[in-house]
C-alpha positions in Angstrom: 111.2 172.1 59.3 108.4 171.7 62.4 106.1 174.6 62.4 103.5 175.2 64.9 100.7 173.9 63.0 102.9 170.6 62.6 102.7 170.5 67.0 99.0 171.5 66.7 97.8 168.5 64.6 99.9 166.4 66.7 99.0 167.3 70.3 95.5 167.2 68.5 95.8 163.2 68.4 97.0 163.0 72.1 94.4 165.0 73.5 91.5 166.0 70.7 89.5 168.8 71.2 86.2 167.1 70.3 87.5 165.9 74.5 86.9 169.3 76.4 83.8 171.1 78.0 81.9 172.8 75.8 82.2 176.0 77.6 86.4 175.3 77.4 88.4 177.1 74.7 91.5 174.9 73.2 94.1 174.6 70.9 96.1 177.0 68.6 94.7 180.2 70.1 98.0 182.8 69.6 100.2 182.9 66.7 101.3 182.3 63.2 101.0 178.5 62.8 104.1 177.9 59.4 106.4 180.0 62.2 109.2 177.3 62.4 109.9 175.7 65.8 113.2 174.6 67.1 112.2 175.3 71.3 108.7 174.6 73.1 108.5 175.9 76.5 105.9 173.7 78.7 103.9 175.0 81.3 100.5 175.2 83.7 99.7 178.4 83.0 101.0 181.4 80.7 102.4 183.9 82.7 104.6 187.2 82.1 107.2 185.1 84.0 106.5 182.3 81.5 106.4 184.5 78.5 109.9 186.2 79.4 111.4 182.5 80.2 110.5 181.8 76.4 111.7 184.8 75.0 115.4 184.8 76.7 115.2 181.2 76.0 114.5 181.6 72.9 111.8 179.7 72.4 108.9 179.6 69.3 106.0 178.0 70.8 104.7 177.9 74.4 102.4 175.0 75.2 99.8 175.4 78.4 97.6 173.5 80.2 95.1 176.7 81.3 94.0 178.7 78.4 95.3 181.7 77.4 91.6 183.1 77.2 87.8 181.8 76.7 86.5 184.3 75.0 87.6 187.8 74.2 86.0 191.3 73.0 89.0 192.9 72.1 92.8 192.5 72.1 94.5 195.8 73.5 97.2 196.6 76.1 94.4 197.9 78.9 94.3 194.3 80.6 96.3 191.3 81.5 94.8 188.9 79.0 95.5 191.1 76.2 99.0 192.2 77.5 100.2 188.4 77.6 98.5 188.5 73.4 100.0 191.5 72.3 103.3 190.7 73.8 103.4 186.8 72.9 102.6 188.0 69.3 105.1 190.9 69.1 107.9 188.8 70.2 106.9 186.0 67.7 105.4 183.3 69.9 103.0 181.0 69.6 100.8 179.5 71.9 98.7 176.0 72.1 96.4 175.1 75.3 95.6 171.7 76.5 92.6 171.9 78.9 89.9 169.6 79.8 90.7 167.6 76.6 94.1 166.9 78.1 92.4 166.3 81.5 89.9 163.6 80.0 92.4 162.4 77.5 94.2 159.0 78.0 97.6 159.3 79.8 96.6 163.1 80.2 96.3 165.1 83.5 93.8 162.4 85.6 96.1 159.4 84.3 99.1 161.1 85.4 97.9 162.2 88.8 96.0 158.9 89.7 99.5 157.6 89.3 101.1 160.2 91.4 98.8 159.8 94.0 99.6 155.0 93.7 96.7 153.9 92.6 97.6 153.5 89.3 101.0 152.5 87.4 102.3 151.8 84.1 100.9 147.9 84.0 97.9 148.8 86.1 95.2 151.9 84.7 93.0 153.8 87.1 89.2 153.6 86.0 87.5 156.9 84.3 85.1 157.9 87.4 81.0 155.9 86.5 78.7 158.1 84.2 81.5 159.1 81.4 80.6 160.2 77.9 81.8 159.0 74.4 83.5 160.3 71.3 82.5 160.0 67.7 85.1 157.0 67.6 84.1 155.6 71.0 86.8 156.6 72.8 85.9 157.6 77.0 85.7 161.4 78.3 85.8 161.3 81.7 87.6 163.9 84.1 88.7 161.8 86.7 89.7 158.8 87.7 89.5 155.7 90.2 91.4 153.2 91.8 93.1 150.9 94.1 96.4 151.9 97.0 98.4 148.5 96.7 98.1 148.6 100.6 95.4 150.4 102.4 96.9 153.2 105.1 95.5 155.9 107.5 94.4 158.7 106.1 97.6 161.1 108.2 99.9 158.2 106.6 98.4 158.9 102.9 98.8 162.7 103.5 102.3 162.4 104.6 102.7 160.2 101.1 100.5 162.6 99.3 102.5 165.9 100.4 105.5 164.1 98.7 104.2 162.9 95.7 102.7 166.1 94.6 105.5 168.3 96.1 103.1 170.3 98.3 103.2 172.6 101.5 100.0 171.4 102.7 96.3 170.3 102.3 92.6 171.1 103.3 91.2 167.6 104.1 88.2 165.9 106.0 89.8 162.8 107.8 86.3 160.4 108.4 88.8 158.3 110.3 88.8 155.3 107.7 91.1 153.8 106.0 92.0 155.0 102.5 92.2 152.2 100.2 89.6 153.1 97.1 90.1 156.6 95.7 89.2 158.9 93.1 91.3 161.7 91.4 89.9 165.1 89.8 92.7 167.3 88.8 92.0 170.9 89.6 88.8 172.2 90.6 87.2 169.0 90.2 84.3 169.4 92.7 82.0 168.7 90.3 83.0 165.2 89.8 81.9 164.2 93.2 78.9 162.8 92.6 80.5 160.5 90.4 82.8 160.2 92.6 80.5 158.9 95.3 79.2 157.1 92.7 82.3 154.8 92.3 82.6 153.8 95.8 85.5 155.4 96.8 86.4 155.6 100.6 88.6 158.9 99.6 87.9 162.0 97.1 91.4 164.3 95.7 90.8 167.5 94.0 90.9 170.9 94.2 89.4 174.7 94.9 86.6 172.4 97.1 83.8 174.6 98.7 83.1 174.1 102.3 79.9 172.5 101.1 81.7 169.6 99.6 83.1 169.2 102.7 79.8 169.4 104.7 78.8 166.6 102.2 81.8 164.7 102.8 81.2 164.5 106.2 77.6 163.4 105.9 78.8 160.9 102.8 81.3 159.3 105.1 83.8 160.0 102.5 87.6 161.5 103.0 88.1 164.6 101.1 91.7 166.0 99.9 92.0 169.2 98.8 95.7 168.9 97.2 95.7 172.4 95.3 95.1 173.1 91.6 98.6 173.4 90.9 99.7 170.1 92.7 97.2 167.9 91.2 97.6 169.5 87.6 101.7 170.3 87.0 102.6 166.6 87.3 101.0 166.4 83.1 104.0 168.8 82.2 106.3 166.1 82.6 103.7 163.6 80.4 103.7 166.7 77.5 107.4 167.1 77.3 107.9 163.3 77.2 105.7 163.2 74.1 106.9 166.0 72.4 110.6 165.1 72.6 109.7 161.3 71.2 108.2 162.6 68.6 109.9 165.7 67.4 113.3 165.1 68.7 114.8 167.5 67.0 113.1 170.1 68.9 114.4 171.2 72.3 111.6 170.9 74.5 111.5 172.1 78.2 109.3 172.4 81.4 109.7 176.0 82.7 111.2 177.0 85.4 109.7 179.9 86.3 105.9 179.0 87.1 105.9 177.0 89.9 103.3 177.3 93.0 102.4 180.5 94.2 100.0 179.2 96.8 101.9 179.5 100.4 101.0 177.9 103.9 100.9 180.1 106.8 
């Protein structure tokens, strides 16, 4: 039988934690790990909605992208945090995050949405962004990405391609009126990546939560900036994690839920 520790160790090899931010907080963070698993719930974030999908579902082991928590003081029913613990653990969940180790990771969150967004594909990788660090074993942790449109278009003709491919209402963007051709990818609020970013050569910059700085700077740099929402650039990976999971532990039922979706609205 697949226990949770069995889906730690694994997920640990697609996206190792040795891979995130130092200040990030990954991996097996609520459970009992020999707690056999025959349902995995995938999602972005855990929610109450999320948490009440896996329960009626019933579902073991709910695997995020966003932690659960980074660092705690206690564990009580007086906040939402420690609401989502004590009820996860009471109805005999688990749960394993996947943050910036998944979003450096190869075919992780930046693979994924450079693909989305057509300048990458499965014969043809986008670049990690200039300036990336190394692993123990050598292996690249960068979080983002760079590369190529097969044909460069106008920047309304990319957003109307864009708002598609990432199944959003809308964007905050600064059109510099060029063509967009070279561009780099930094899933969620990837505004620190800019100067790599700029750094590449890109003509066009996707991420999200920008500051109105950035996009003072982006005006100034000449650069077009796309702000395509934290949720848009970062859900596409569920689809990557419940792939991987079903190949290799088919006999586990493994589902994206249904309930979180994006909350953000357009007026």
């Amino acid at each position: 039988m697949t226990t949770v520790n069995n889906i730690h160790d694994y997920l640990n090899t697609v996206a190792p934690a040795e891979m995130a931010l130092e200040t990030d907080n990954v991996g097996f963070l609520v459970g009992t790990g020999n707690t056999p698993v025959t349902k995995i719930i995938v999602s972005l974030e855990i929610t109450d909605d999320v948490i009440t999908e896996a329960v009626n579902e019933n579902a073991e082991l709910i695997v995020s992208h966003h932690p659960l928590f980074k660092s705690l003081t206690d564990v009580t029913d007086d906040n939402l945090t420690g609401k989502k613990i004590v009820r996860i653990i009471s109805s005999g969940l688990s749960a394993i995050c996947m943050h910036t180790n998944l979003d450096a990771a190869p075919g992780g969150v930046n693979d994924k949405l450079a693909m989305t967004v057509g300048i990458a594909d499965d014969e043809n990788k986008a670049e990690p962004l200039p300036g990336s660090t190394y692993t123990n074993t050598g292996e690249i942790i960068s979080y983002g990405r760079v590369g190529y449109l097969k044909n460069a278009c106008t920047m309304p003709d990319y957003l109307e391609f864009l708002k598609k491919a990432l199944d959003a209402e809308g964007f905050r963007y600064y059109d510099t009126g060029r063509n967009v051709h070279k561009v780099a990818v930094s899933s969620g609020g990837g505004g620190g990546e800019w100067d790599k970013a700029v750094k590449s050569g890109c003509d066009t910059f996707i991420t999200a939560d920008i500051k109105y700085s950035l996009f003072l700077e982006a005006k100034e740099q000449n650069i077009n900036l796309i702000d395509g929402g934290h949720f848009c650039t970062e859900n596409p990976v569920t689809s990557v994690l419940v792939e991987k999971l079903n190949t290799r532990f088919p006999e586990i039922n493994t589902f994206i839920s249904k309930t979180h979706k994006q909350i953000v609205e357009f007026y």
